[in-house]
C-alpha positions in Angstrom: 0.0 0.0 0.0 1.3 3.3 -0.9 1.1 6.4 1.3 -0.9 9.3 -0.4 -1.5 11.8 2.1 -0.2 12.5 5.4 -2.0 13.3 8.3 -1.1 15.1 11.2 -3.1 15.7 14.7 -1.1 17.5 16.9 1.4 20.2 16.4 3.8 19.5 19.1 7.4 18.8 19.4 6.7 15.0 17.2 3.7 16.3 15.4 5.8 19.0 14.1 8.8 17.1 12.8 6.9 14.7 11.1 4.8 17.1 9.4 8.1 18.8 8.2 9.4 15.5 7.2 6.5 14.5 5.5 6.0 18.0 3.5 9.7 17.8 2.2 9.5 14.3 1.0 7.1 15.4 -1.3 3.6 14.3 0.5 0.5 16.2 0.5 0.2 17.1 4.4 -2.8 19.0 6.6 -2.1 19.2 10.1 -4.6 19.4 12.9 -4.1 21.3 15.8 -6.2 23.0 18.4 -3.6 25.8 19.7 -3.4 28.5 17.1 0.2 30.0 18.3 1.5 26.3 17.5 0.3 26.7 14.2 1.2 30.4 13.5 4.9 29.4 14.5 5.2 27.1 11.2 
């Protein structure tokens, strides 16, 4: 099975790096997170 999309909940410390990991590899990936200032830091 191939991965298509990534999907992250949670935007903290893990959540963060492996949406950044995921996003350079090439992935399409939305990230979840409840705690705007988390989300506004990028």
């Amino acid at each position: 099975m191939a991965i298509k999309n990534v999907g992250v909940i949670g935007c903290g410390l893990m959540g963060s790096g492996i949406a950044q990991v995921s996003a350079q590899a090439g992935f399409p990936t939305t990230v979840v997170e409840a705690n705007q200032e988390l989300l506004d830091k990028g």
